[in-house]
C-alpha positions as CSV (number, residue, x, y, z in Angstrom):
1,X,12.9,4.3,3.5
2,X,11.3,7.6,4.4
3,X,13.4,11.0,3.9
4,X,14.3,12.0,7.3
5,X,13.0,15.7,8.3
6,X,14.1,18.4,7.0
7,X,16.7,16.7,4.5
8,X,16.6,18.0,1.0
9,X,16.2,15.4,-1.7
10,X,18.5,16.5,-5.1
11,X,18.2,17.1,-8.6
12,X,16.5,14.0,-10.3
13,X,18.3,12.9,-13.7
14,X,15.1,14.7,-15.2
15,X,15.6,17.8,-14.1
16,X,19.3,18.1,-15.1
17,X,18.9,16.8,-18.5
18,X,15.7,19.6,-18.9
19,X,18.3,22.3,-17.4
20,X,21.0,20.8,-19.9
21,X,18.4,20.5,-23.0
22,X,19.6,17.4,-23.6
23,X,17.8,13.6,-22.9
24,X,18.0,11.8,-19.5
25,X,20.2,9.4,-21.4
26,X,22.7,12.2,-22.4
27,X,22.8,12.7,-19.0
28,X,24.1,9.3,-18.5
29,X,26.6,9.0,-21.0
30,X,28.1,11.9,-19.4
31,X,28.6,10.6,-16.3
32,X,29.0,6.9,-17.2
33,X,30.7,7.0,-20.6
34,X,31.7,10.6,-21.7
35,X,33.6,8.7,-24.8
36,X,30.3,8.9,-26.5
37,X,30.0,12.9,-25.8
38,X,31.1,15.7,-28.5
39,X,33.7,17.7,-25.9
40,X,31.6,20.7,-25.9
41,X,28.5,18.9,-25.4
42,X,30.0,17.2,-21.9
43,X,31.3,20.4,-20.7
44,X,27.7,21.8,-21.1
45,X,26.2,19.0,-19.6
46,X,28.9,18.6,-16.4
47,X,28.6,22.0,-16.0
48,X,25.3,22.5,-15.4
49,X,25.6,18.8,-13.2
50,X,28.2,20.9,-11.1
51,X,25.6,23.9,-10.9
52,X,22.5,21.8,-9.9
53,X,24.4,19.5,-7.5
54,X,23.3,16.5,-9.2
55,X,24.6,13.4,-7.7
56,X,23.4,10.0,-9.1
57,X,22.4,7.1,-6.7
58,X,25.5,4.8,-6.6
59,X,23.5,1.5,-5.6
60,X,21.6,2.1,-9.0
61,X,23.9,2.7,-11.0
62,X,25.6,-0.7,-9.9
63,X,22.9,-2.1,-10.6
64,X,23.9,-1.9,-14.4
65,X,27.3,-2.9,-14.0
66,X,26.5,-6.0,-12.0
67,X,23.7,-7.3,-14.0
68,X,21.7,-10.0,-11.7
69,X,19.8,-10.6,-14.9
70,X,16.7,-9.9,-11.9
71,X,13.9,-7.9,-12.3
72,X,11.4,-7.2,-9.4
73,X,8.1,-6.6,-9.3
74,X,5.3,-6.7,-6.9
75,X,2.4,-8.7,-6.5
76,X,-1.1,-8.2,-4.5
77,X,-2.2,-10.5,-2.2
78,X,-5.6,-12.5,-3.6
79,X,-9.2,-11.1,-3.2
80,X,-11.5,-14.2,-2.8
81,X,-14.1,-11.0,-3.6
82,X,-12.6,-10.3,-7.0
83,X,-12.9,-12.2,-10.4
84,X,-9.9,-13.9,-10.8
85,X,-6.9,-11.2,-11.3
86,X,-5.7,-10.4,-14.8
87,X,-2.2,-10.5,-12.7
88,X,-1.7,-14.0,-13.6
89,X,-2.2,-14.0,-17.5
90,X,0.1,-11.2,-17.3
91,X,3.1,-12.3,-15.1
92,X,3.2,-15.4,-17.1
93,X,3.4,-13.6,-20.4
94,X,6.0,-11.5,-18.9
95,X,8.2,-14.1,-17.8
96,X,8.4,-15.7,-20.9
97,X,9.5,-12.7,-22.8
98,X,12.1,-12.2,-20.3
99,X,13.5,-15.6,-19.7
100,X,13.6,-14.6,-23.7
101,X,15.7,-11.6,-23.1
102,X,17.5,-13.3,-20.4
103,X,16.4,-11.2,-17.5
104,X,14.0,-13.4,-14.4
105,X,11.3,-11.8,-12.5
106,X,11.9,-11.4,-9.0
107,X,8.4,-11.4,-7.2
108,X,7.9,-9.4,-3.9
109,X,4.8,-9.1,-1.8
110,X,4.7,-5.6,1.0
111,X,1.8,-5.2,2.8
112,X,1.3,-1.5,2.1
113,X,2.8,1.1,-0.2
114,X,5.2,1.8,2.6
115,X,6.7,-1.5,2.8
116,X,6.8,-1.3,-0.9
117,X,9.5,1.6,-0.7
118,X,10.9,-0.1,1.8
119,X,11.4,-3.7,-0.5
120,X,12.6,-1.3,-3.2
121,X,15.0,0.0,-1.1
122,X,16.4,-3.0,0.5
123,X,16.7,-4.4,-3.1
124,X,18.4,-1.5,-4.8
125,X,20.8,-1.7,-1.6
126,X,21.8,-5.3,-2.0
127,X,21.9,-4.8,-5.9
128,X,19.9,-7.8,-5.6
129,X,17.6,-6.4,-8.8
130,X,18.7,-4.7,-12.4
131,X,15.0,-3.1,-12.5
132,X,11.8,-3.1,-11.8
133,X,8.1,-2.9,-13.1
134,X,5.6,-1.4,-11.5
135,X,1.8,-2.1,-12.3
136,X,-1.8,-0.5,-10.9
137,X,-0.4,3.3,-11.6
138,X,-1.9,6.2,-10.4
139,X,-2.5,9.8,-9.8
140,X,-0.2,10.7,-7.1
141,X,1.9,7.4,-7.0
142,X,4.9,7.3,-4.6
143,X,6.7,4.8,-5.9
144,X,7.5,6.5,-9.4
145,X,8.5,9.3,-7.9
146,X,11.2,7.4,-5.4
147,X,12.3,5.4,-8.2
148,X,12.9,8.7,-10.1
149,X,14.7,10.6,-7.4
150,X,16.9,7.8,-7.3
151,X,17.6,7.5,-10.8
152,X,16.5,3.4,-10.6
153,X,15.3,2.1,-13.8
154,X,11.6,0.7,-14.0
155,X,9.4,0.4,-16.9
156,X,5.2,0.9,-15.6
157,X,2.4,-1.1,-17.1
158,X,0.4,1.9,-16.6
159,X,0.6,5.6,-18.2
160,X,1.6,8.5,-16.2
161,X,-1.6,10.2,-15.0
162,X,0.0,13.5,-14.0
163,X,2.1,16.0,-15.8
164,X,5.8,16.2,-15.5
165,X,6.5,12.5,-15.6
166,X,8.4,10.5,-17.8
167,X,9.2,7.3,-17.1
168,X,8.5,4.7,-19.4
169,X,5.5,2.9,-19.9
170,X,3.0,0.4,-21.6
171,X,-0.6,0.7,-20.8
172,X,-4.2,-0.5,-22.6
173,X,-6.0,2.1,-24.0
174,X,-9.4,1.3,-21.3
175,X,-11.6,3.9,-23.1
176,X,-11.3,2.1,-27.1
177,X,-12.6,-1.2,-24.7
178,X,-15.3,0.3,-23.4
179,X,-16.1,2.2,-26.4
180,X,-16.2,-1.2,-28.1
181,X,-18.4,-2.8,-25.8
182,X,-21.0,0.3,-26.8
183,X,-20.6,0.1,-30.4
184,X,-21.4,-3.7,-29.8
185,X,-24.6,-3.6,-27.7
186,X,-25.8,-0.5,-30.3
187,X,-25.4,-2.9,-33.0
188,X,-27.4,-5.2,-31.0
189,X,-30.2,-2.6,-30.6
190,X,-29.7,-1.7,-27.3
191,X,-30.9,2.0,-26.6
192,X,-30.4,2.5,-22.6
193,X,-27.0,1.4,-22.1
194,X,-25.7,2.1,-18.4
195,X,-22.2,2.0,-16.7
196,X,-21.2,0.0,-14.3
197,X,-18.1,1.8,-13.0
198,X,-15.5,2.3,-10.5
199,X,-15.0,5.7,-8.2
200,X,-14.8,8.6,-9.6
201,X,-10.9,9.1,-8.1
202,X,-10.2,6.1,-10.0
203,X,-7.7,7.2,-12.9
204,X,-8.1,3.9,-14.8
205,X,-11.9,3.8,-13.8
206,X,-12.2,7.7,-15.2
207,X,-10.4,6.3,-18.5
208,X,-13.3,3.4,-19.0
209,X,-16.3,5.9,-17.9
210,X,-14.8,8.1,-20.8
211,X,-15.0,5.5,-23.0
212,X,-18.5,4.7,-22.4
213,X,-19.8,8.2,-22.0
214,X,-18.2,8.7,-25.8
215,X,-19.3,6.4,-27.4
216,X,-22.9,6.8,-26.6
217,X,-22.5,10.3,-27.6
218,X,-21.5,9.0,-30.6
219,X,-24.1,7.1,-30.7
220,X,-27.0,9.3,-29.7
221,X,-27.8,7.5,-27.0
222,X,-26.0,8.8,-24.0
223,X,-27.7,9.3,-20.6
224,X,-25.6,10.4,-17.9
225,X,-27.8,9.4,-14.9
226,X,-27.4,5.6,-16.2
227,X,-24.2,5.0,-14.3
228,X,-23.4,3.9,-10.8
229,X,-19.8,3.6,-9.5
230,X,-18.4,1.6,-6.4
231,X,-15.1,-0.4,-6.0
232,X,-13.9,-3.2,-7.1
233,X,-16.1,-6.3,-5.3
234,X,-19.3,-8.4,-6.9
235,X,-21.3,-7.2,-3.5
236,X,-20.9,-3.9,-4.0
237,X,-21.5,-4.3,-7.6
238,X,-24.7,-6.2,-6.6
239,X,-25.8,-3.3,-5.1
240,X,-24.9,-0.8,-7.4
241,X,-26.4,-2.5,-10.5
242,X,-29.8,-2.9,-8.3
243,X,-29.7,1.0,-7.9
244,X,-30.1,1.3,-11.8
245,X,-32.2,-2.0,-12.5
246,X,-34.9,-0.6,-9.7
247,X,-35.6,2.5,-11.6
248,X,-38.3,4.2,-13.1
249,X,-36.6,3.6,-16.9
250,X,-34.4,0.9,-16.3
251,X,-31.2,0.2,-18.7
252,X,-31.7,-3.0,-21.0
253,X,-27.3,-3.4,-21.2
254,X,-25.0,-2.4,-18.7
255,X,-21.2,-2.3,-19.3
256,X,-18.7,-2.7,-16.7
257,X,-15.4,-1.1,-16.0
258,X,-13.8,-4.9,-14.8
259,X,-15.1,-8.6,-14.9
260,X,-15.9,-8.3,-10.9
261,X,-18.3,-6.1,-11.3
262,X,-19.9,-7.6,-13.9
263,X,-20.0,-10.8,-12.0
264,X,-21.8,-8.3,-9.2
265,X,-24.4,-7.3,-12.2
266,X,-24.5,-10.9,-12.9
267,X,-25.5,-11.6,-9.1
268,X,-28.2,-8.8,-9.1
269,X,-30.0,-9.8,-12.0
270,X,-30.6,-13.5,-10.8
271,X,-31.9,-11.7,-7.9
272,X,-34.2,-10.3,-9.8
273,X,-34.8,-13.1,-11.9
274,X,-33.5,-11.4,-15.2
275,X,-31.3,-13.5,-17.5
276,X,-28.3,-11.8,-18.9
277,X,-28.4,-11.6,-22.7
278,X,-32.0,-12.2,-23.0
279,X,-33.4,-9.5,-20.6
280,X,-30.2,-7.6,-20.2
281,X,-27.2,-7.6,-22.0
282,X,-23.9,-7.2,-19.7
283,X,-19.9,-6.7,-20.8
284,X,-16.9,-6.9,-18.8
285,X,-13.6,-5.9,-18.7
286,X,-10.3,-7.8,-18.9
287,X,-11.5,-11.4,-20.1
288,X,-10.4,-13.1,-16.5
289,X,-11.1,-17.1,-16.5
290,X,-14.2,-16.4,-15.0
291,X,-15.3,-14.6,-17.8
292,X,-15.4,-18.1,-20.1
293,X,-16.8,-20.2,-17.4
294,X,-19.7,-18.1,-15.7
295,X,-23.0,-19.5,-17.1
296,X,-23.7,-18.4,-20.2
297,X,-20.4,-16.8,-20.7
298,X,-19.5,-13.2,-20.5
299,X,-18.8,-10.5,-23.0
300,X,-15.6,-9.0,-22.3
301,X,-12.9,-6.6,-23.1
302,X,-9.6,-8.5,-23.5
303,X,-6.3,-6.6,-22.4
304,X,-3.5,-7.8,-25.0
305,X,-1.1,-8.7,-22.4
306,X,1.0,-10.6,-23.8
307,X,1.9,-7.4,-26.5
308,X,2.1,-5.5,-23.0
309,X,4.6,-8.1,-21.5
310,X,7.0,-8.0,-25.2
311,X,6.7,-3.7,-24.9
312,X,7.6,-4.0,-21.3
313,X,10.5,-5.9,-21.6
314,X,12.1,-4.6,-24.5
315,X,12.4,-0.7,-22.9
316,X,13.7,-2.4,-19.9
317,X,16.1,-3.7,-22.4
318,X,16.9,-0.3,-23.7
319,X,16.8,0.8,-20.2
320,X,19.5,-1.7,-18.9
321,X,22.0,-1.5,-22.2
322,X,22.0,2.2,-22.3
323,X,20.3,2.0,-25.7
324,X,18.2,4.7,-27.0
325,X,14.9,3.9,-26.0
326,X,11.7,3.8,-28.4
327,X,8.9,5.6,-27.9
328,X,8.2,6.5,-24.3
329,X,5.5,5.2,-24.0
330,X,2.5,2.8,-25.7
331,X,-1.0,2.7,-25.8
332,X,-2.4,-0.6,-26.8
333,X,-5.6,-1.5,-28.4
334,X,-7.8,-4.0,-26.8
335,X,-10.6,-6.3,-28.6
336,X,-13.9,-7.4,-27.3
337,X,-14.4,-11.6,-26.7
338,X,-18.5,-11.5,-27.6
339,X,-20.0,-14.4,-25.6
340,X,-23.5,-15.5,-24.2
341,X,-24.4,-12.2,-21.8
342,X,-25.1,-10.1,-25.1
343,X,-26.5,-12.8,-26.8
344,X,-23.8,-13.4,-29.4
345,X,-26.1,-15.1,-32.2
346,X,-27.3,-11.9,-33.0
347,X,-25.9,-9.1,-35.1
348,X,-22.5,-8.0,-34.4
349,X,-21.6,-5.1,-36.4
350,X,-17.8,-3.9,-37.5
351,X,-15.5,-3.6,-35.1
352,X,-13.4,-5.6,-33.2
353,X,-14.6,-8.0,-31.9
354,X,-13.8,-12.0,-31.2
355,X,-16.1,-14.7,-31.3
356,X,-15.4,-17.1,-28.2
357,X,-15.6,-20.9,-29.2
C-alpha cells in the first residue's frame, strides 16, 4: 500500500523515543502499560507523544494482544541459474527454533518488492501475523522502513547498511569468511589470489570484497586488478573468471563471493582444461549442497545458520513479550569447509577451518 500524494507519514516510534531520550520500548510501555512508568517519566514521554503527533498503528499493535503464534516471511522464487539457495538450510533451522518457542512461519511469495508491501500490509490488516523477518537487506530497503513507520515488529537476517536504522538484526560477518578463505589458500602457497565478486552496489558483495582485499594486505599479496564482479549466475561467472584466467599474469586461486559463482569458475576452467585444486585452487561461499557434491568437492565458507535462526527467534521473542531486548544486533562468525578445489591434503594453517568427510 503506497502513501497516497501528498499525505504526510508521522512520527515513527524512533523518532519519539530519540525526542523523549528514552528507548523505543519506553515508548511502548507508555502507551501500552504506563503501570511500569515512574509518573514523571510518562508525563515526559506523553508529552512529547502529544507534541510530535505520534500515533501508533492500531493493526500492529493488535497484533501483540492477539498472538496468532504466526510469523511471516518471504521467500524467492527458485533460480535454476543459481547453486542451490542457502534459503532452505536456513528456513528449516528457523522453523525448528520457533515451533521451539511456539511461534510458526507463515511463508509468502510477491512477485516484486511492491507486492511485498502490499502482503505485509494485507497481513498486518487481518492480524493474520505477530511479526515478521525479513532476509537479503540492503542499502535503501523499502520494506524496513514501512515496517518502521508502522511500528510492526520484524527481526532482519541482515545488518542495517545505512545510518539511522535500528531495527533488530542477525547477520554473518561476510568479510571474516572471505578473509578465511585467503588466509587458507596463503597457507597453501598461493601468491596471485583473485576475487570473484558480485557488483560493486552490492552491500553484502562490498562486505566479502573487503574481506578479500584485507586479508591479502595482510598478507602482502594483494593485487587489486585481480578481481572481476558480475551477478549472481555460473554464466556470467564463466565469463568473468575467463577475463582473469586469459591474462597476461593469471591468478593460480580465485575466491568467490557465493557458491554460484564458483560453480561459474568451476565451468570456465574445464573450458580451459584446468582442474581446480591442482592448477587452480577455487573457494566459495555459503556451503550450498552443491558445494559437497560438485566433483572434487568445493571449498566453502559456511554461514552458521542455524546460530542465525536461534538469534533470530529469540529478539522476536523479546520483541513480542515486551521484554527488553539484547543486543540489537549480532554479527556471527563463519568457518571454512576445506574440500577437494584447494587441494585439502596439503597444509592447512590455523584458522578456522573444517575438514569435510
Amino acid at each position: 500500500m503506497r502513501q497516497r500524494s501528498g499525505e504526510q507519514a508521522g512520527p515513527t516510534i524512533e523518532q519519539v523515543a530519540r525526542a523523549a531520550g528514552v528507548s523505543r520500548q519506553t515508548i511502548s510501555n507508555a502507551l501500552n502499560a504506563p503501570e511500569r512508568l515512574r509518573a514523571d517519566t510518562l508525563q515526559r514521554v506523553l508529552g512529547v507523544v502529544d507534541d510530535l503527533g505520534y500515533r501508533p498503528n492500531r493493526a500492529a499493535r493488535n497484533l501483540r494482544r492477539r498472538e496468532s503464534k504466526l510469523v511471516g516471511l518471504r521467500i524467492n522464487p527458485a533460480d535454476q541459474d543459481r547453486a542451490g539457495s542457502l534459503l532452505d538450510r536456513f528456513l528449516h533451522a528457523l522453523v525448528e527454533h520457533s515451533v521451539g518457542a511456539g511461534y510458526h512461519i507463515l511463508l509468502f511469495t510477491p512477485r516484486d518488492p511492491d507486492d511485498e508491501l502490499a502482503g505485509f500490509d494485507d497481513l498486518l490488516r487481518t492480524t493474520a501475523v505477530d511479526a515478521f523477518v525479513l532476509t537479503d537487506t540492503h542499502r535503501g530497503d523499502p520494506r524496513l522502513h514501512w515496517l518502521g513507520e508502522r511500528n510492526a515488529p520484524f527481526v532482519a537476517f541482515g545488518r542495517p547498511w545505512e545510518d539511522g536504522l535500528m531495527h533488530p538484526w542477525v547477520d554473518v560477518d561476510g568479510a571474516v569468511g572471505t578473509g578465511l578463505a585467503v588466509d587458507h589458500l596463503v597457507a597453501l602457497g598461493h601468491r596471485r589470489i583473485g576475487l570473484v565478486g558480485w557488483p560493486e552496489d552490492s552491500d553484502v558483495g562490498q562486505d566479502r570484497r573487503r574481506g578479500w582485499l584485507d586479508a591479502c594486505v595482510r598478507h602482502g599479496v594483494a593485487d587489486p586488478d585481480l578481481r572481476a564482479h558480475c551477478t549472481d549466475r555460473t554464466d556470467e561467472a564463466m565469463l568473468a573468471a575467463g577475463r582473469l584466467l586469459d591474462g597476461s599474469d593469471p591468478p593460480t586461486a580465485l575466491v568467490c563471493a557465493s557458491d554460484t559463482l564458483a560453480m561459474g569458475v568451476l565451468g570456465a576452467l574445464a573450458e580451459r582444461g584446468l582442474r581446480a585444486g591442482r592448477d587452480v585452487a577455487v573457494t566459495g561461499f555459503d556451503d550450498s549442497p552443491a558445494a559437497a557434491v560438485v566433483p572434487p568437492g568445493l571449498t566453502s565458507v559456511r554461514q552458521p545458520l542455524e546460530d542465525v535462526a536461534e538469534s533470530i527467534v529469540k529478539r522476536l521473542g523479546a520483541l513480542l513479550s515486551d521484554e527488553q531486548l539484547p543486543e540489537r544486533g549480532e554479527l556471527l562468525t563463519p568457518t571454512l569447509v576445506v574440500r577437494g578445489t584447494t587441494d585439502h591434503q596439503r597444509t592447512l594453517g590455523k584458522h578456522p577451518v573444517e575438514e569435510d568427510t
